[in-house]
C-alpha positions as CSV (number, residue, x, y, z in Angstrom):
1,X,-70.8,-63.9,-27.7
2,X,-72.8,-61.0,-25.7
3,X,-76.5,-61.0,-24.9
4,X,-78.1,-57.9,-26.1
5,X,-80.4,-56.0,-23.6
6,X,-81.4,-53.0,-25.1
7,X,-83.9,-50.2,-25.7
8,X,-85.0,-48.3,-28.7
9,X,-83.6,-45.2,-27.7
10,X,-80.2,-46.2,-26.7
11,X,-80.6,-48.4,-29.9
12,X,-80.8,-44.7,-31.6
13,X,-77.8,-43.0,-30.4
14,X,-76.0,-46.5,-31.4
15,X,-76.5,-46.6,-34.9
16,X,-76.1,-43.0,-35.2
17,X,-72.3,-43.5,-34.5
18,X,-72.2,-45.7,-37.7
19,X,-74.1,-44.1,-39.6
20,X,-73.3,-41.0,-41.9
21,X,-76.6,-39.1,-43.3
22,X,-77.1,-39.4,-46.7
23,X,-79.9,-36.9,-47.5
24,X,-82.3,-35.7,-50.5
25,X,-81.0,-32.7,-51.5
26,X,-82.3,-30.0,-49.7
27,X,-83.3,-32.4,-47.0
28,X,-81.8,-30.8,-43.4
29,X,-84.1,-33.3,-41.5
30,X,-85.7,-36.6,-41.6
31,X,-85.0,-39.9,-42.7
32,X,-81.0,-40.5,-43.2
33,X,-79.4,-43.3,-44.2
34,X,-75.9,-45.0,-44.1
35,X,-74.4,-47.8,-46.1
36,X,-71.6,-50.7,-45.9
37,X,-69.3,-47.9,-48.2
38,X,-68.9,-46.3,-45.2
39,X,-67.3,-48.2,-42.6
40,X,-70.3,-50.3,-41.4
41,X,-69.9,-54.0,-40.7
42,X,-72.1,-57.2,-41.3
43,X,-72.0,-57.6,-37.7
44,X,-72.8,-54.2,-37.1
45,X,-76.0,-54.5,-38.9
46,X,-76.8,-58.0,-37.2
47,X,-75.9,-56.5,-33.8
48,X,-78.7,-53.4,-34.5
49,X,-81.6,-55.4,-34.9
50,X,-80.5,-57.5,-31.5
51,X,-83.2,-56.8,-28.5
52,X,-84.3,-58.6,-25.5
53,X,-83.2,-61.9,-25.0
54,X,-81.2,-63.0,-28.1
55,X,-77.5,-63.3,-28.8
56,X,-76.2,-62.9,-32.8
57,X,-73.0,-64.2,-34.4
58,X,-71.6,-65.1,-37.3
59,X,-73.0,-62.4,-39.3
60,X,-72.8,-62.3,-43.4
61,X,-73.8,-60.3,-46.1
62,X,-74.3,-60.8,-49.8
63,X,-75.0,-57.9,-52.1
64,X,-74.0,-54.3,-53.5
65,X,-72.2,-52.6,-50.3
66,X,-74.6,-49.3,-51.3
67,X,-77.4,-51.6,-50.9
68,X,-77.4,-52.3,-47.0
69,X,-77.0,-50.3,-44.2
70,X,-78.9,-48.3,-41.1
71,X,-81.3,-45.6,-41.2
72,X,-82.6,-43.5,-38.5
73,X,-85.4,-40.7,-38.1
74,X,-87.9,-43.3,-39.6
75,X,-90.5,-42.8,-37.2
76,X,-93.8,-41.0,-38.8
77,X,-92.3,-42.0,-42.2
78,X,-91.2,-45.5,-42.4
79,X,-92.7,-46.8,-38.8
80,X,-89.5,-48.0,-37.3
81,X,-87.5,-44.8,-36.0
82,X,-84.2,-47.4,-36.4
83,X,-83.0,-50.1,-37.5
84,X,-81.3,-51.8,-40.9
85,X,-81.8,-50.8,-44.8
86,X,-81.6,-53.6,-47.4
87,X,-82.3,-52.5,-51.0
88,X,-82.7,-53.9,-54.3
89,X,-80.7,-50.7,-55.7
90,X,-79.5,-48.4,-53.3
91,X,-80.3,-47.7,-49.5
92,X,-80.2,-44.4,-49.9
93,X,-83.0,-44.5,-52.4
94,X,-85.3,-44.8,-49.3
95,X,-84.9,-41.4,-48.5
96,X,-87.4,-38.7,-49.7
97,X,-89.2,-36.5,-50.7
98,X,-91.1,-38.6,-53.4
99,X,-90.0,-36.4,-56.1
100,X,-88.7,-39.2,-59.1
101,X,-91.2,-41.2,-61.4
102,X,-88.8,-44.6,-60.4
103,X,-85.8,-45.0,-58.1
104,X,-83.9,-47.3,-60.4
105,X,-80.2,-48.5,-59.2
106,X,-79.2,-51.6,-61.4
107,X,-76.3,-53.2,-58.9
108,X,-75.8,-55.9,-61.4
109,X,-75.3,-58.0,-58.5
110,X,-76.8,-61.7,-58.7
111,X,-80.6,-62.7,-57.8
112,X,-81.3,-65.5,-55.2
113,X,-83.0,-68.5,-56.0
114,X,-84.8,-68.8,-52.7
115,X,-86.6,-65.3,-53.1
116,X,-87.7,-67.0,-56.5
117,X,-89.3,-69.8,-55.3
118,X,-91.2,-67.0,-52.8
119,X,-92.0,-65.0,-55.8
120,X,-93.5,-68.0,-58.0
121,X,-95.7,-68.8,-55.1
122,X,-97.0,-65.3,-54.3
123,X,-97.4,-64.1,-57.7
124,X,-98.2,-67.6,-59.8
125,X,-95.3,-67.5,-62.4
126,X,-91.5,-67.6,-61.7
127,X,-89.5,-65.1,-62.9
128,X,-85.2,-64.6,-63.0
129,X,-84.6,-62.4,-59.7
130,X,-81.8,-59.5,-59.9
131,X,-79.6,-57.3,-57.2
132,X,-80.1,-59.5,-54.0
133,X,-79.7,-57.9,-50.8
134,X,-78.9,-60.8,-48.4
135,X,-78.0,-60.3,-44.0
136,X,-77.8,-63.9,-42.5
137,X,-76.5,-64.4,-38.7
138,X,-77.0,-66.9,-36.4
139,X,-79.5,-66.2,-33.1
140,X,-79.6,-67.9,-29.3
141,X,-82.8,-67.2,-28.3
142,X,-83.8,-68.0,-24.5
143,X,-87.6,-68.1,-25.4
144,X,-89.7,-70.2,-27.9
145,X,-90.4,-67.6,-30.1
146,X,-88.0,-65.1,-32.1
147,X,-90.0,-62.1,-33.5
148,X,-88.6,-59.5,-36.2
149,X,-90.3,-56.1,-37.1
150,X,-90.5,-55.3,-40.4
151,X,-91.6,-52.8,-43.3
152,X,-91.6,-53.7,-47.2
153,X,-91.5,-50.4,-49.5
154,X,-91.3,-50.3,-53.0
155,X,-91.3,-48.4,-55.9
156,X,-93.4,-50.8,-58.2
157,X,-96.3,-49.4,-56.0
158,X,-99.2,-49.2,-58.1
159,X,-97.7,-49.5,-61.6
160,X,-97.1,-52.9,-61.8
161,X,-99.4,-54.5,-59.1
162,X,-100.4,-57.6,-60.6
163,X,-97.8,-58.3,-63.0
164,X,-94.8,-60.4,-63.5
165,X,-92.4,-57.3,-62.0
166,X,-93.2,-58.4,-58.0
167,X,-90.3,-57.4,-55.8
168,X,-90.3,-59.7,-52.5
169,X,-88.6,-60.4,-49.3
170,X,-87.6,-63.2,-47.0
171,X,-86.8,-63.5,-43.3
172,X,-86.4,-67.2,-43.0
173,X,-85.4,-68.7,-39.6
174,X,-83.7,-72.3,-40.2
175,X,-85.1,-72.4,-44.4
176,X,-88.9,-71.2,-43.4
177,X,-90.3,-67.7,-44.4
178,X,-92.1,-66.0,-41.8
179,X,-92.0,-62.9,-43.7
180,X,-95.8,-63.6,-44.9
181,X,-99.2,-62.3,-45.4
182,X,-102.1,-65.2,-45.3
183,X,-99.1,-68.1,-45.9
184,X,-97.6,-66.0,-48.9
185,X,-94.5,-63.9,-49.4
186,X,-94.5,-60.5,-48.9
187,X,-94.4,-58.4,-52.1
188,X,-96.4,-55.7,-54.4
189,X,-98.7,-58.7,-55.3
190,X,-99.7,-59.6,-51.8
191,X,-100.1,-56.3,-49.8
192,X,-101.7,-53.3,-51.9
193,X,-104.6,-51.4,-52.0
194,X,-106.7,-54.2,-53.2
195,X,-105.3,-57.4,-51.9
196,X,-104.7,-57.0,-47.4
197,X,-105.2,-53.4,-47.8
198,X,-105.3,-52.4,-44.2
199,X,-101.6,-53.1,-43.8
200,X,-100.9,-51.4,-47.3
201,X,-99.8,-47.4,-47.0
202,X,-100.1,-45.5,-50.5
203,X,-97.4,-42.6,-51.5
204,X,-98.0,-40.3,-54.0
205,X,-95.8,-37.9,-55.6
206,X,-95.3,-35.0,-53.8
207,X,-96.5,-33.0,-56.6
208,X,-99.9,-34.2,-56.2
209,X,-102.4,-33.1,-53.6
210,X,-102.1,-36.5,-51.0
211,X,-98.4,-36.8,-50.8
212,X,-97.5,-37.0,-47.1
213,X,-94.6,-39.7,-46.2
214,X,-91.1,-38.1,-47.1
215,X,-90.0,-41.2,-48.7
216,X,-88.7,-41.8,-52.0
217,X,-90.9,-44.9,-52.0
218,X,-94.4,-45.3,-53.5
219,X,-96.0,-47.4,-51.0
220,X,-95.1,-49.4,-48.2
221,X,-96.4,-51.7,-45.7
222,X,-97.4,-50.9,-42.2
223,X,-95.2,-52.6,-39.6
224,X,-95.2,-56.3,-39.9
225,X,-94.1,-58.5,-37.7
226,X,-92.3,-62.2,-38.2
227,X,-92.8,-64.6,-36.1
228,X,-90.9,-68.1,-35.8
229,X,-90.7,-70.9,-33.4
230,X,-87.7,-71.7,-32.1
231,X,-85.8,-74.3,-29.4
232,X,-84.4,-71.6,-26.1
233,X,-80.7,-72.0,-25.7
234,X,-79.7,-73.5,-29.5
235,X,-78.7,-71.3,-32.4
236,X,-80.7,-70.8,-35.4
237,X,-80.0,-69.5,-38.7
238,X,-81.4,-66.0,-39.5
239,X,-81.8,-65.0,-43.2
240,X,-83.3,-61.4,-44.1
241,X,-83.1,-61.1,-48.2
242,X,-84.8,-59.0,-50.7
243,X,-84.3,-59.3,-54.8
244,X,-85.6,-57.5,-57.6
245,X,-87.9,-59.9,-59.7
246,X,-88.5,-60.2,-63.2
247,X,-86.5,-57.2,-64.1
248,X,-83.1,-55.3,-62.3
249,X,-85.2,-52.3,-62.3
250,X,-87.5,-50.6,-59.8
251,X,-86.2,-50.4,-56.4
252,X,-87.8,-51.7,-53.4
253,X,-86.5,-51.9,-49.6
254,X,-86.8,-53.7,-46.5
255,X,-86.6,-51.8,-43.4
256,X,-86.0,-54.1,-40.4
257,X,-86.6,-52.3,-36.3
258,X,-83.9,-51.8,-34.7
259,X,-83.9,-53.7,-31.0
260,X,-86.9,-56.3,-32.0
261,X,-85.4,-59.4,-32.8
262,X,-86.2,-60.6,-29.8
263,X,-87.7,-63.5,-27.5
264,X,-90.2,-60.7,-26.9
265,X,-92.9,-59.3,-29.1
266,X,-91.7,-55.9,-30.1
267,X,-94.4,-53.0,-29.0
268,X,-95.5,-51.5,-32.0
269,X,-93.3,-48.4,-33.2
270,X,-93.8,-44.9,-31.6
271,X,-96.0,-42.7,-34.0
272,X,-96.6,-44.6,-37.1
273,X,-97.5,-43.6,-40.7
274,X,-100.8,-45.4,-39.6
275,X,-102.4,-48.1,-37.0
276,X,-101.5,-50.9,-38.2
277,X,-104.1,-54.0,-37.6
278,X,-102.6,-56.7,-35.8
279,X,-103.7,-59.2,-38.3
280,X,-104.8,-59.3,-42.1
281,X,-108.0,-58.6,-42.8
282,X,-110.8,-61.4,-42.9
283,X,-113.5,-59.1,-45.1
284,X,-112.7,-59.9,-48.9
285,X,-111.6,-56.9,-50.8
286,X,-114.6,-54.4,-52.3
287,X,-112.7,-52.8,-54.1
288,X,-111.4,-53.5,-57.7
289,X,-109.2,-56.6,-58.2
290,X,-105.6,-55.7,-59.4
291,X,-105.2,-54.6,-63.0
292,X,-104.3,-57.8,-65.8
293,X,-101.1,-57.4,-67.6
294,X,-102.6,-56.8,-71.4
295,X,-102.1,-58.9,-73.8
296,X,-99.1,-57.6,-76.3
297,X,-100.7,-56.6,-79.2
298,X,-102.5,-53.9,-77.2
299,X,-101.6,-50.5,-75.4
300,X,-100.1,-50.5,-72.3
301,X,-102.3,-49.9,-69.4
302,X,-103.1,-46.0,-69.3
303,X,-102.6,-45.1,-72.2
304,X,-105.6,-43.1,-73.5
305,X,-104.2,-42.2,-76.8
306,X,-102.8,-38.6,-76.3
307,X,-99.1,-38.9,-76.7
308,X,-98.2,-36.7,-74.0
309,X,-99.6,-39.6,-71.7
310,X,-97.7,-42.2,-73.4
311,X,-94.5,-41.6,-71.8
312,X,-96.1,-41.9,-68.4
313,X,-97.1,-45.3,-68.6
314,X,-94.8,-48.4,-67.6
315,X,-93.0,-49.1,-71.2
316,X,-92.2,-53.0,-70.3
317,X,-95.8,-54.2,-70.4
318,X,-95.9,-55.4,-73.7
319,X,-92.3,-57.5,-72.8
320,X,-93.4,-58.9,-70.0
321,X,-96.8,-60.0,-71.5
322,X,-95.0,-61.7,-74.4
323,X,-92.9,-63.4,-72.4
324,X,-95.9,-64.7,-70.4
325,X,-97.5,-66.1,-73.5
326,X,-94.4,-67.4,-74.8
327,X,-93.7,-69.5,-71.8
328,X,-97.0,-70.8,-72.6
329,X,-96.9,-71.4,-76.5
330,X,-92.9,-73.1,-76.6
331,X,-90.8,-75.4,-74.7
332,X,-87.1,-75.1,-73.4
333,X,-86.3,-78.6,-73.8
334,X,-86.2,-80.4,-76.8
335,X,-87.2,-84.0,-77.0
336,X,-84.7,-86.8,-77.7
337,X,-87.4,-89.1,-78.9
338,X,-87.8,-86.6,-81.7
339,X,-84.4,-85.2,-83.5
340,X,-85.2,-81.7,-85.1
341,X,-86.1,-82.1,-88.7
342,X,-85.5,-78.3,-89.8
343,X,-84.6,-76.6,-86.5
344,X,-87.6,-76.9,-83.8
345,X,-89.4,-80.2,-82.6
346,X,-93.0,-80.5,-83.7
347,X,-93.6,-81.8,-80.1
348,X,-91.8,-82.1,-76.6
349,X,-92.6,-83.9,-73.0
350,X,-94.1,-81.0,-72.0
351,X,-96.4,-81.3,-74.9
352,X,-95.2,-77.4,-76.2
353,X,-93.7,-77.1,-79.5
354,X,-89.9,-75.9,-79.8
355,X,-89.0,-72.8,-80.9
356,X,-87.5,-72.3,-84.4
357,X,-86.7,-68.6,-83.5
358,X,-87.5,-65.4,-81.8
359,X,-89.2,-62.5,-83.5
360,X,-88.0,-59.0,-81.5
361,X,-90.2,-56.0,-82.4
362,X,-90.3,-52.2,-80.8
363,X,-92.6,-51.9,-78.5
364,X,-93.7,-48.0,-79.0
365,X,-95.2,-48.5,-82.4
366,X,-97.8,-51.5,-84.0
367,X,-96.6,-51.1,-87.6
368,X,-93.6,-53.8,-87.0
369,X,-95.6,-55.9,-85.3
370,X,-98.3,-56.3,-87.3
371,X,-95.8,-57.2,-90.4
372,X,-94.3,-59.8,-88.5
373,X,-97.2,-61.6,-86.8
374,X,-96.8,-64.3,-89.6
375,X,-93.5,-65.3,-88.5
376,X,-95.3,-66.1,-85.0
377,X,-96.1,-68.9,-85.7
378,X,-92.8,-71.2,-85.5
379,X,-91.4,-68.4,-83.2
380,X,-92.7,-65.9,-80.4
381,X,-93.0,-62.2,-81.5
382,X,-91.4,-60.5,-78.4
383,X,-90.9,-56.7,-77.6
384,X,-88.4,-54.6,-77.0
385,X,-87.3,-50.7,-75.7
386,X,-85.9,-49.2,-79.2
387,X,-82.6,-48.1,-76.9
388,X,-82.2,-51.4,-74.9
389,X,-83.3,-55.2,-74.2
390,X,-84.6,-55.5,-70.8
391,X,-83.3,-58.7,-68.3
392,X,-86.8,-60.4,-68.7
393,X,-86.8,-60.6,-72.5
394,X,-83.1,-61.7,-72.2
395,X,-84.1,-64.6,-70.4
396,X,-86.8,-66.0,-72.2
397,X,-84.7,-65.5,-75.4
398,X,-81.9,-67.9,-73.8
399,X,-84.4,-69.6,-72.2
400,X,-85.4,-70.4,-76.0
401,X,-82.4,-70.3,-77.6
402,X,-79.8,-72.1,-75.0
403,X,-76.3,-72.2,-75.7
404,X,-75.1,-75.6,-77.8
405,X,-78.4,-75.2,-79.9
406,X,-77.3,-75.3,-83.4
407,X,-79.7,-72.3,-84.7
408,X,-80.0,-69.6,-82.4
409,X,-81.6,-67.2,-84.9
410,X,-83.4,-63.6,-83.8
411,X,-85.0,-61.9,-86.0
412,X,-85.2,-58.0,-85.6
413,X,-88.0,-56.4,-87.0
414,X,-87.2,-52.9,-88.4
415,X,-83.9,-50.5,-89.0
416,X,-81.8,-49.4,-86.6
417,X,-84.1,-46.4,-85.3
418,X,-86.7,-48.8,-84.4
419,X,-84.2,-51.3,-82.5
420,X,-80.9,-49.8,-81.7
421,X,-77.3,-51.1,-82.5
422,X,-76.8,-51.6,-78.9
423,X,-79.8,-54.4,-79.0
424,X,-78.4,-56.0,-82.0
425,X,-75.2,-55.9,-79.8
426,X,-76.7,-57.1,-76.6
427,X,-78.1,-60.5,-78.7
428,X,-74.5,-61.3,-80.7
429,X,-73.1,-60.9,-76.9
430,X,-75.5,-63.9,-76.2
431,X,-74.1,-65.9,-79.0
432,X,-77.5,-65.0,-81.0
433,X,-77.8,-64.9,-84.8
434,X,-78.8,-62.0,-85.7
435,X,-81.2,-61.3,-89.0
436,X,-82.4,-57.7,-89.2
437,X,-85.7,-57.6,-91.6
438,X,-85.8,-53.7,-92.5
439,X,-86.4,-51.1,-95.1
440,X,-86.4,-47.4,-95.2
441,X,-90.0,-46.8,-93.7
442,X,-92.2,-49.7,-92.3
443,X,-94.0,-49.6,-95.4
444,X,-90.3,-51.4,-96.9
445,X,-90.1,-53.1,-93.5
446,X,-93.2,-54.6,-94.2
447,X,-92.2,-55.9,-97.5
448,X,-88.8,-56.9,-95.9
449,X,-90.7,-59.4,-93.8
450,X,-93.1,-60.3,-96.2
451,X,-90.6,-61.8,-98.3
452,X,-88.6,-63.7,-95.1
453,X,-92.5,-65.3,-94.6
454,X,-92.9,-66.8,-98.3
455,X,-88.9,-67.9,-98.0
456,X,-89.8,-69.9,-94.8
457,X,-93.4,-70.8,-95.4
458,X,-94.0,-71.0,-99.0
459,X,-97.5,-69.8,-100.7
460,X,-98.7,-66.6,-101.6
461,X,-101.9,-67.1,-103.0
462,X,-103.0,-64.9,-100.0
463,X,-101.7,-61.5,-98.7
464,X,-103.4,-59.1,-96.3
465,X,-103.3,-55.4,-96.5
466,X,-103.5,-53.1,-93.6
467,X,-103.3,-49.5,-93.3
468,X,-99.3,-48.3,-92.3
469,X,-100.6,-44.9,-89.5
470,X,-104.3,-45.3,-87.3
471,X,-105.2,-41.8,-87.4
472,X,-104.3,-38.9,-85.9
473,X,-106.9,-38.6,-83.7
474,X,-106.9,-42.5,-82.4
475,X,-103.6,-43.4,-82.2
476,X,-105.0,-47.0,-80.7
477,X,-107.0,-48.1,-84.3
478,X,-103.3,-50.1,-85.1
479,X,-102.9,-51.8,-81.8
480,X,-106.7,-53.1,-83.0
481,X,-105.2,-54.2,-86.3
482,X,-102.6,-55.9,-84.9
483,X,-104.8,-57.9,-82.4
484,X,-107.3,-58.8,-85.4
485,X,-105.4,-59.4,-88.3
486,X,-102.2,-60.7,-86.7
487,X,-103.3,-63.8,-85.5
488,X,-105.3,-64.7,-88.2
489,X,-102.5,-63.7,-89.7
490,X,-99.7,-66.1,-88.2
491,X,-102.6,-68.6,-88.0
492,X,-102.6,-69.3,-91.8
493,X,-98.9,-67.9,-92.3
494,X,-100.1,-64.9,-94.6
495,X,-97.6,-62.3,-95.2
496,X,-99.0,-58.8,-94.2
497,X,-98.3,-55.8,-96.0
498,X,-98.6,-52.3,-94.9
499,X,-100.1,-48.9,-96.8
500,X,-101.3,-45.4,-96.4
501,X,-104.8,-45.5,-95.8
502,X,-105.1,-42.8,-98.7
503,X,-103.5,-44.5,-101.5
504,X,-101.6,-47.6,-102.3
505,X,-97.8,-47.4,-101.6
506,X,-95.9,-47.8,-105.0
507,X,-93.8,-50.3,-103.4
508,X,-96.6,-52.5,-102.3
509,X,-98.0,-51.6,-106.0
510,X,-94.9,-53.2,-107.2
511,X,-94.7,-56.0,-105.0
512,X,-98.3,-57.1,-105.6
513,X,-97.6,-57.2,-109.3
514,X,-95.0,-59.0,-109.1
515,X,-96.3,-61.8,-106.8
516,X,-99.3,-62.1,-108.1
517,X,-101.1,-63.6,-105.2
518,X,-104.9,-64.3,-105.7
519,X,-106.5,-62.9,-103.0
520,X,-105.6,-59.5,-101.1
């Protein structure tokens, strides 16, 4: 063991030797960074962040080798001129210029179950955590205090700000977090522009008019500082993590100061982005409170109903927000008390029905939806990209559906244009029955479901009618549909058929002739 005495600057020249520049191209100054792919060691990385009056062994590190590492020329950018990179995708994604609508790396690495817990508590719902970056060493400290500098940046600045998708970190010091705003967890949910703004830094796109941090990252923090107690002379576990939550996508990264864990307060870094405050802000906000994830059966937030604007918008809000209500609506355990009569429990402990089945619908189009509302009823509708089925969805599905269950049955609303093969794919991988309810056009689709709702449910006597396109020049009338009619519509179990608002569709001609119902 070695103590570590050592200044910034010599601290500098240090991590330059192991580091080799990994640049934005066309980038000949600025922010570089190197990762563990390129010689760097665990104990290397402990052994950077070591200042005044600590000693570090035993370092280890869990993750994606591209997602840890060192960066230098941080100062004016990131705050810290130095130090250690750990990433939910890749390190080098910290580099700038802000020029890409979302850094996205999926590692495919596992989560961490302890950034979890932080999540659940900062953001008020737990969600599955992906591509964990963990650094844990053990520290001698010869004072009663051991203090870390720290910056949190992240590309789900402001999209998803208030949502289930709320990257965090952890520096723990013997299992507590001292990585904390106001007693919770760093993350998107608990610095930003509206909640401890002062120690929140926003960056634009450099294609708009306010850019100014050459950083791939859309906000960051100002320079934080953890703080733990601590007994001089005895060694204590260091843990410095960060995870993606809810979702592998969406990078965010913690940036830890070179030199300042220490037995010493570190000095705040030389030429920050901003001054920092020294504590959180007592004044409550003025400004607005974070945006609400919407509920699934309307538009995503944004979306004003040109379709040039529609691709701009985060696609996974109407996933996320039917995952959030079907945590609420359906159990994952089934009660013993009560054996399943015809494949879901009426009841559980929990005092939430069991599942029977998951409806999956696109989520770029209401038409689907609105058909298979009905089928909500014993099942969640859920959403889905057309191309592929995002990790959140995933788990909610299995969440519903475990393995040994003896129906595990998905329904798939529409052909394969409106959910892909590779979805279809992704659910038999799980083990999932698949039943695809689908015609030619959603008109057909319509009628496809229609049917599966009088085989399940019976009746008929009703059916609702609802036009198949809102118009041309409000592209949002069908979401309205969908939030009116469908839950009336899964609410009394009435199949709902689709039509041009013109003229009645000689297949739904044809189908209403033949069942007969006696009210439309």
């Amino acid at each position: 063991m070695r103590m570590r005495y050592r200044v910034i600057g010599w601290l500098a020249a240090t991590l330059a030797l192991i580091l080799v520049p990994v640049a934005a191209s066309g980038q000949t100054a600025g922010l570089v960074v190197g990762d563990l792919t390129t010689g760097a060691t665990p104990e290397q990385l402990a052994e950077a962040l070591a200042g005044l009056g600590v000693t570090v062994t035993n370092a280890a590190y869990t993750g994606a080798p591209s997602a840890a590492g060192t960066f230098a020329g941080g100062a004016g950018i990131v705050g810290p001129d130095a130090g250690v990179v750990l990433s939910t995708g890749a390190a080098a994604g910290t580099v700038g210029p802000n020029d890409a609508d979302a850094t996205s790396v999926e590692n495919g690495t596992a989560g961490d179950p302890t950034l979890e817990d932080l999540a659940a508590a900062a953001g008020g719902v737990r969600q599955p955590s992906y591509d964990a970056a963990v650094l844990e060493f053990d520290v001698i400290p010869e004072g009663p205090t051991l203090y870390l500098a720290y910056v949190f940046a992240s590309e789900e600045y402001p999209e998803y700000v208030g949502g289930l998708y709320g990257d965090v970190v952890g520096i723990t010091v013997n299992g507590v977090n001292c990585a904390t705003v106001g007693g919770a967890a760093v993350s998107i949910n608990t610095v930003n522009s509206w909640t401890n703004s002062g120690l929140y830094i926003d960056n634009p796109r450099v294609e708009t008019a306010t850019a100014r941090l050459d950083t791939q990252m859309d906000g960051l923090t100002t320079p934080l500082v953890c703080q733990a107690p601590v007994t001089a002379g005895l060694a204590h576990r260091v843990r410095v993590a960060i995870a993606d939550v809810g979702d592998a996508r969406i990078d965010s990264n913690l940036l830890l100061a070179a030199g300042t864990l220490s037995s010493e307060r570190p000095p705040p870094p030389t030429d920050p982005p901003t001054d920092p405050p020294t504590d959180p802000p007592t004044d409550p906000p003025t400004d607005p409170p974070p945006p609400v994830v919407l509920p699934p059966d309307l538009p995503p937030a944004g979306f004003d109903g040109d379709p040039a604007t529609a691709q701009e918008v985060a696609t996974e809000v109407p996933a996320v927000a039917a995952v959030t209500i079907s945590r609420a609506r359906f159990a994952a355990e089934e009660d013993p008390a009560t054996p399943p009569a015809s494949g879901y429990n009426p009841g559980t402990p929990s005092g939430l029905r069991q599942a029977a089945y998951v409806v999956l619908s696109r989520d770029d189009d209401f038409a689907d939806s609105l058909a298979g509302a009905p089928l909500s009823a014993d099942g969640p509708l859920m959403f889905t990209e057309s191309t592929r089925l995002g990790n959140t969805t995933v788990d909610e599905i299995t969440r519903l559906l475990p393995p040994g269950r003896a129906e595990r049955l998905v329904y798939l609303l529409g052909g394969t244009v409106a959910i892909s093969q590779t979805v279809e794919d992704q659910l038999r991988a799980k083990g999932m029955t698949v039943q695809r309810l689908a015609g030619p056009t959603r008109v057909q689709t319509a009628i496809a479901v229609a049917d599966e709702v009088l085989r399940r449910f019976g009746g008929g006597a009703r059916v609702a009618l609802a036009r198949s396109m809102g118009p041309a020049t409000e592209l949002t009338a069908g979401w309205a549909d969908s939030v009116t009619g469908g839950a009336w519509a899964a609410s009394e179990k009435v199949p709902i058929l689709v039509t041009p608002s013109d003229s009645l569709h000689p297949d739904v001609d044809a189908w209403l002739r033949q069942k007969a119902p006696a009210e439309v």
